[in-house]
C-alpha positions as CSV (number, residue, x, y, z in Angstrom):
1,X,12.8,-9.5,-18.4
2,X,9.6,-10.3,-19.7
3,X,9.4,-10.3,-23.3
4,X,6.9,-7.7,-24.4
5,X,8.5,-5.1,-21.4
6,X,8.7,-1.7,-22.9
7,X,11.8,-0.1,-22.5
8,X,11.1,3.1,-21.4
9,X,10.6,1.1,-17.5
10,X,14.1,-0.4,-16.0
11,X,15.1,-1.2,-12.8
12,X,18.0,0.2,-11.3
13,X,20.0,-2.6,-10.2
14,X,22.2,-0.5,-8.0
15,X,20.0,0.6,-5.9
16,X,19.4,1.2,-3.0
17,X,22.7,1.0,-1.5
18,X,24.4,-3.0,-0.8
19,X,24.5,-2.0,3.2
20,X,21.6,-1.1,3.4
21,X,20.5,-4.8,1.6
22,X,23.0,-6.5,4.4
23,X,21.7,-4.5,7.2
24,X,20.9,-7.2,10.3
25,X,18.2,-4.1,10.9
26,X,16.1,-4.2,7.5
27,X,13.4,-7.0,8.3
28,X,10.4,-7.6,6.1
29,X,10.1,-4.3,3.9
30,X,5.8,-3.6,3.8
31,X,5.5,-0.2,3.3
32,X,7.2,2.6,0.7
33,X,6.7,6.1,0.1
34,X,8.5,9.2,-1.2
35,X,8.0,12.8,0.6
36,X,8.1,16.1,-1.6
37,X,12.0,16.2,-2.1
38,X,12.1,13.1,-3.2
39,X,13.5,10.9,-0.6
40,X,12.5,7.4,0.1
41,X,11.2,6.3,3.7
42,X,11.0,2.6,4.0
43,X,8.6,1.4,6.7
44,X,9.8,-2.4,7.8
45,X,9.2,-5.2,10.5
46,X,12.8,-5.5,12.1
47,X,13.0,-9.1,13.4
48,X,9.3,-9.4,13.6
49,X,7.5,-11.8,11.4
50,X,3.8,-12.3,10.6
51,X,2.8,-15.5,10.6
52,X,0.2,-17.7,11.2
53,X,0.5,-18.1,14.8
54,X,0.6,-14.5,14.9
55,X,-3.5,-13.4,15.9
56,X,-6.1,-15.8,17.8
57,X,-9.4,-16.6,15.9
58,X,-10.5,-13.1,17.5
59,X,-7.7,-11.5,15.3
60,X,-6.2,-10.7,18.8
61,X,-2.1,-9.8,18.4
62,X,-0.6,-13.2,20.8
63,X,2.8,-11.7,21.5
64,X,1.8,-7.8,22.5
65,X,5.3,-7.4,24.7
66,X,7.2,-8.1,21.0
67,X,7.7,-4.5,20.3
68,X,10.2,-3.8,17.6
69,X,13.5,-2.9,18.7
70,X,15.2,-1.6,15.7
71,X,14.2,1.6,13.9
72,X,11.2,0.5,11.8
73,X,11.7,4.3,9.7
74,X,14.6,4.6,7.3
75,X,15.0,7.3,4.6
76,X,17.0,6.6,1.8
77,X,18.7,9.0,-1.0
78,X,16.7,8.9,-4.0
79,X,19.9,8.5,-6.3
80,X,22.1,6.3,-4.6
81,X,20.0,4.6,-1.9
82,X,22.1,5.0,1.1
83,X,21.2,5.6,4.5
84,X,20.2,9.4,5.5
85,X,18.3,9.0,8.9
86,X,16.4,5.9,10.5
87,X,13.6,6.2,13.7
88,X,10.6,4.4,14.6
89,X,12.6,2.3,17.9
90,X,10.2,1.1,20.1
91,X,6.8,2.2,19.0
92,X,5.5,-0.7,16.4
93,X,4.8,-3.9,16.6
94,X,3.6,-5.1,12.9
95,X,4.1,-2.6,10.6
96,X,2.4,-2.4,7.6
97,X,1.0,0.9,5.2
98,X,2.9,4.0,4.5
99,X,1.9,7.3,3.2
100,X,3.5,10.9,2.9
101,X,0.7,14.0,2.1
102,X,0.8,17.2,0.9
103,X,2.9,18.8,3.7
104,X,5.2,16.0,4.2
105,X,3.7,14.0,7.8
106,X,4.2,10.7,7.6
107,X,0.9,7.8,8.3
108,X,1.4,4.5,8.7
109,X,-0.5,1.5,9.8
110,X,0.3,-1.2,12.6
111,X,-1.7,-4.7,12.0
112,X,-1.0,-6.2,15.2
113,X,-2.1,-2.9,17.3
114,X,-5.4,-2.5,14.9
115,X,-3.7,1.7,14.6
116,X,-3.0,4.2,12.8
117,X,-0.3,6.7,13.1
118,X,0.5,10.4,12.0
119,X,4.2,12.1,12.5
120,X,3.8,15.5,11.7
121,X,6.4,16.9,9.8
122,X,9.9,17.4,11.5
123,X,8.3,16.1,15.0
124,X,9.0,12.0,14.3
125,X,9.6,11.1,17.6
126,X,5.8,11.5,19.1
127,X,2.8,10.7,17.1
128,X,0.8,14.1,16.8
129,X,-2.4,11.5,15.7
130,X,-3.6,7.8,16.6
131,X,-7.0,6.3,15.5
132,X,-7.6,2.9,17.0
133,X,-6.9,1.4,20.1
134,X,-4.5,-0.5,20.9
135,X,-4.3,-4.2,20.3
136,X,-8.5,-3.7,20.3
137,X,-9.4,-5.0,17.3
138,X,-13.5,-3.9,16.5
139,X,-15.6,-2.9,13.4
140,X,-17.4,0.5,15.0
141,X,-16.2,4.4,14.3
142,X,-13.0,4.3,16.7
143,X,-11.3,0.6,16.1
144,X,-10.0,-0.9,12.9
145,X,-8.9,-4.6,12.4
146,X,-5.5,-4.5,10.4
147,X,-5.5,-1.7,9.0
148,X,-3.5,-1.2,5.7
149,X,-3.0,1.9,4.1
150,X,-3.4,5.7,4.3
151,X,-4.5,8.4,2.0
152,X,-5.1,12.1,2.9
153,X,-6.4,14.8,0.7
154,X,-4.9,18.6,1.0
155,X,-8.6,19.5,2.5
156,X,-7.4,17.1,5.4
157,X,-10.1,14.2,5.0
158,X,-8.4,11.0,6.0
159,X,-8.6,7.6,4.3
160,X,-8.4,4.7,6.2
161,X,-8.4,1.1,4.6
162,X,-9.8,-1.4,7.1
163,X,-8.6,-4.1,5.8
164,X,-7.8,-7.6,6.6
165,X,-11.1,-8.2,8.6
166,X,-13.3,-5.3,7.6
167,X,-14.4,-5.0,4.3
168,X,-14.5,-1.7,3.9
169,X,-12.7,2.3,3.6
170,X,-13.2,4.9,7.1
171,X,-12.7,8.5,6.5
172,X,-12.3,11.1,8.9
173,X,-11.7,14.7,9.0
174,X,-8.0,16.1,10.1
175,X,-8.5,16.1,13.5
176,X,-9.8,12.2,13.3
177,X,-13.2,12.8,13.8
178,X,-15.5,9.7,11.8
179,X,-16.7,10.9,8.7
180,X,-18.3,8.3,7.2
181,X,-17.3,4.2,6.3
182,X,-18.1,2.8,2.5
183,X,-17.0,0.0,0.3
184,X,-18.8,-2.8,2.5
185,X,-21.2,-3.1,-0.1
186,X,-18.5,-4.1,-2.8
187,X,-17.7,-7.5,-0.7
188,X,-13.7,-6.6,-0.8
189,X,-11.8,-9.0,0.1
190,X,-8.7,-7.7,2.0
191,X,-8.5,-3.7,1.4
192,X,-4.7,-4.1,1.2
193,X,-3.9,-0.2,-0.8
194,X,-5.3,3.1,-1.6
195,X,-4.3,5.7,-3.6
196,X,-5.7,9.0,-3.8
197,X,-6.8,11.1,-7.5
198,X,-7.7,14.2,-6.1
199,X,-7.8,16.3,-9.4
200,X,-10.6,13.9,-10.3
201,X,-11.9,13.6,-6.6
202,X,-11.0,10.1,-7.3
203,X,-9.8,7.2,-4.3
204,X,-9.0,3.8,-5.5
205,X,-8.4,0.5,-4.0
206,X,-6.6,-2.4,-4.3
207,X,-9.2,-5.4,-3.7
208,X,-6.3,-8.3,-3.3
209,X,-7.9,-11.1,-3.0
210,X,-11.2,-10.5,-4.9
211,X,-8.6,-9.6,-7.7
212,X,-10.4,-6.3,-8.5
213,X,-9.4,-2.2,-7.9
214,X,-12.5,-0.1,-7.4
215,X,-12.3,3.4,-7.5
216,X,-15.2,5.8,-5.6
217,X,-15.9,9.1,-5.3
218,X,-13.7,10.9,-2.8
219,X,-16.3,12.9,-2.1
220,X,-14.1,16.0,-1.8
221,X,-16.3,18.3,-4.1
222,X,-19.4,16.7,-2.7
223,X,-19.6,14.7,1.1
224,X,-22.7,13.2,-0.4
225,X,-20.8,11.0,-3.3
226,X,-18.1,9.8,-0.8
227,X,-18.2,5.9,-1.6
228,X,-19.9,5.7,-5.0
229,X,-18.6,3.7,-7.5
230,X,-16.7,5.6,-9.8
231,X,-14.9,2.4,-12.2
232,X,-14.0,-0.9,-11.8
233,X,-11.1,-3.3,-12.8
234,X,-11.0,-6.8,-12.8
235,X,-7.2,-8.3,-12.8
236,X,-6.7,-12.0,-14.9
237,X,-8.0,-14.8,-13.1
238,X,-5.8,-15.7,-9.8
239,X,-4.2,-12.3,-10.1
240,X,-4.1,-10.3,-6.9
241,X,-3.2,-6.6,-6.6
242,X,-1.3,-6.1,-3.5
243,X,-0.6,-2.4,-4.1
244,X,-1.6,0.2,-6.2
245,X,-0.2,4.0,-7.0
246,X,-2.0,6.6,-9.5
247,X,0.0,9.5,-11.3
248,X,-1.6,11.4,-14.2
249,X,-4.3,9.7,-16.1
250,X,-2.2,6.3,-15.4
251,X,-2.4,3.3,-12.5
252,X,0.6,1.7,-11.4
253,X,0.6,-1.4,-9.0
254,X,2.0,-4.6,-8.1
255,X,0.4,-8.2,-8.9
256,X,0.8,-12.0,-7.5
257,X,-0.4,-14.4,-9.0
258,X,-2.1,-17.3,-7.3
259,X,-3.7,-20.5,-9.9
260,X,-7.0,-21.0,-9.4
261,X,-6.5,-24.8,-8.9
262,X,-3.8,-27.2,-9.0
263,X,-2.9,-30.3,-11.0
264,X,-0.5,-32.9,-9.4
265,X,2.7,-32.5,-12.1
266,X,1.8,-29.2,-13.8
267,X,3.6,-25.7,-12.1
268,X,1.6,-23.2,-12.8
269,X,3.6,-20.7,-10.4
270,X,4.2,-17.3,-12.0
271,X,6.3,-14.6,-10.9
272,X,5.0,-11.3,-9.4
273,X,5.6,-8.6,-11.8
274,X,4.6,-5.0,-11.8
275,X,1.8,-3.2,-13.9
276,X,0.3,0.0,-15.5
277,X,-2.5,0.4,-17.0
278,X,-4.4,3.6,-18.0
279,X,-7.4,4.8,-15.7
280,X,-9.9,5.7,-18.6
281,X,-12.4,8.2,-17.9
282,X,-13.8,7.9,-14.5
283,X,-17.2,9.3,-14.3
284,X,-19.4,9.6,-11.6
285,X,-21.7,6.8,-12.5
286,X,-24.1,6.2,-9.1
287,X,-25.5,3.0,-9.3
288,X,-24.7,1.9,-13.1
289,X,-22.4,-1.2,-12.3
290,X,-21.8,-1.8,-16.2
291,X,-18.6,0.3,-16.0
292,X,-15.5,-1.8,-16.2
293,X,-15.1,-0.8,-19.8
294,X,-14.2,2.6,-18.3
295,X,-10.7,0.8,-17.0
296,X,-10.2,-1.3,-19.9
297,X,-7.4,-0.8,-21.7
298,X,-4.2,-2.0,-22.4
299,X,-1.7,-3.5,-19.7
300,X,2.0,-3.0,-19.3
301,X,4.0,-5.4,-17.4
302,X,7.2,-5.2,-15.6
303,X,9.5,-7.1,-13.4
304,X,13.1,-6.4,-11.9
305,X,16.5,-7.5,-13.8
306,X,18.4,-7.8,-10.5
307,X,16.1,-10.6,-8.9
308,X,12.7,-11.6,-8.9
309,X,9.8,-10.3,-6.5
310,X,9.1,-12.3,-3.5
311,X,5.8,-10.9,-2.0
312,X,6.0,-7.4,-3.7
313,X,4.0,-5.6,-0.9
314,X,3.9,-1.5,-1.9
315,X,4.5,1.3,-4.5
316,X,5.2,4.4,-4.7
317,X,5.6,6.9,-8.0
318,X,8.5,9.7,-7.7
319,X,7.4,13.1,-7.1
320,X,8.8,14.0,-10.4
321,X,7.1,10.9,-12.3
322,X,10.5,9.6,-13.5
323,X,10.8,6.5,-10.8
324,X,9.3,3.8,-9.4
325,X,10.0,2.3,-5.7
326,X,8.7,-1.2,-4.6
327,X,8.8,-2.8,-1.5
328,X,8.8,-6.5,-1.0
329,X,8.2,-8.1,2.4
330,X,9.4,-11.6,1.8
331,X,11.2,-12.9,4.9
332,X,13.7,-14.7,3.1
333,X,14.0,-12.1,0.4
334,X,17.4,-10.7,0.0
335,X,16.5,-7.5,-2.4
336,X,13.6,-6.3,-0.9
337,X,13.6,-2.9,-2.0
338,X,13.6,-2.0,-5.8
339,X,14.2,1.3,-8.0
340,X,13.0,1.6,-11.6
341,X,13.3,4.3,-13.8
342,X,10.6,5.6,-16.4
């Protein structure tokens, strides 16, 4: 454990349950999210892995008959982690982002098939929305390339982030009309999270590999601020967020780092570890760039007990505030899924 962890922040070594960890059905583990009782749905590739032969130069999926067989859905008891119900057979290909609003429908992103997906609540088997088209990858009001993540506010505005080829955020209203697209601007580089702050009207993003999270206006009091920057936070040099969560006045994510250079002789590797921070006050400053001492303040770090993160790939915060749930989507990564307490 690191040496300056606080202790109020320990991971629950127990969980989730040791089938579930030796289940030939859990593949790589991208996407985490809790619904409003609590329990855990785990959004995973089943014996599909992304690599580098996976999309052409046109960021084109090459294998589009690999569908995943398996369930690529499975909820999981908040206290001991065992298995409660498991869907998703037959539908995705690459799975990536998960989210859970307000009334409990579950979103989630597909890379390879450039989609998103809504289940509405209690109706899992068909999706009641899909932006995108399939295996279409494009840069225009109705196609995404690798999409990542989902956030919706209770008002119904959608937030797309768009993602490993497009720079930018795409929201739309409830029934997936475009709304608007922003962020292009900030040069992100891979718009790999989102999480939502909607008692400050607040959306922020995990830029992972320019090493920054930006927050903008959610534009939910005002459709005219939607995309203005609203504070900024630069991570250590070679520090990548790969996923960020907000509850209260504090940020939570999940870091890699990567060294800037090497030197033949000299490991400079570091483990992942896990983060909070506080937001600051995060004012509505239009163009004034000279803002990151909104974010500034101190940094608290974590890491697991049990073993070390792989690729730690999502986050999610309780419901109640009291626990922590990471995902990590390592292929060869025997944990994959981690609890910790607050």
């Amino acid at each position: 454990v690191l040496e300056d962890q606080p202790n109020f922040i320990r991971e629950d070594p127990s969980w989730p349950n040791a089938e579930i960890l030796r289940s030939e059905l859990l593949g790589q583990v991208c996407g985490v999210h809790a619904d409003s009782a609590g329990k855990v749905f785990v959004f995973h590739r089943g014996s599909n892995i992304w690599d580098e032969h996976s999309f052409d130069y046109k960021n084109i999926y090459q294998n589009q008959t690999q569908i995943v067989d398996e369930p690529t859905i499975l909820v999981l008891d908040p206290r001991n982690g065992s298995l409660l119900e498991a869907f998703g057979r037959r539908r995705f290909v690459l799975p990536h982002g998960m989210y859970i609003d307000f009334e409990d429908n579950i979103w989630v992103t597909d890379v390879a098939l450039h989609q998103v997906f809504k289940f509405s609540r209690g109706y899992k088997d068909h999706a009641s929305l899909v932006l995108g088209d399939r295996f279409v990858p494009g840069s225009d009001e109705t196609h995404f390339c690798k999409p990542t993540d989902v956030a919706v506010t209770t008002r119904g505005i959608i937030f797309v982030s768009d993602g490993y080829c497009n720079q930018r955020i795409v929201a739309f209203h409830k029934n997936g009309t475009f709304l608007k697209a922003f962020g292009q601007e900030e040069n992100m580089l891979v718009v790999h999270s989102l999480t939502l702050l909607e008692a400050n009207d607040t959306l922020c993003a995990a830029d992972r590999e320019g090493g920054r999270v930006i927050c903008f206006d959610a534009g939910i009091n005002d459709f005219s601020n939607m995309g203005r920057i609203k504070g900024l936070y630069s991570l250590d040099e070679g520090e990548k967020p790969y996923a960020i969560a907000a509850k209260g006045a504090l940020l939570f994510g999940i870091r890699l780092y990567q060294p800037p250079f090497q030197l033949p002789g000299l490991n400079l590797f570091q483990p992942p570890t896990g983060f909070i921070r506080e937001l600051g006050e995060l004012q509505n400053n239009g163009q004034n760039r000279q803002i990151q001492q909104a974010m500034d303040a101190k940094v608290i770090a974590f890491e697991p007990i049990s073993e070390e993160f792989k690729i730690p790939h999502d986050i999610v915060i309780s419901p109640d505030g009291f626990a922590i749930y990471i995902a990590d989507c390592h292929k060869n990564s025997r944990k994959r899924l981690y609890k910790f307490m607050i």
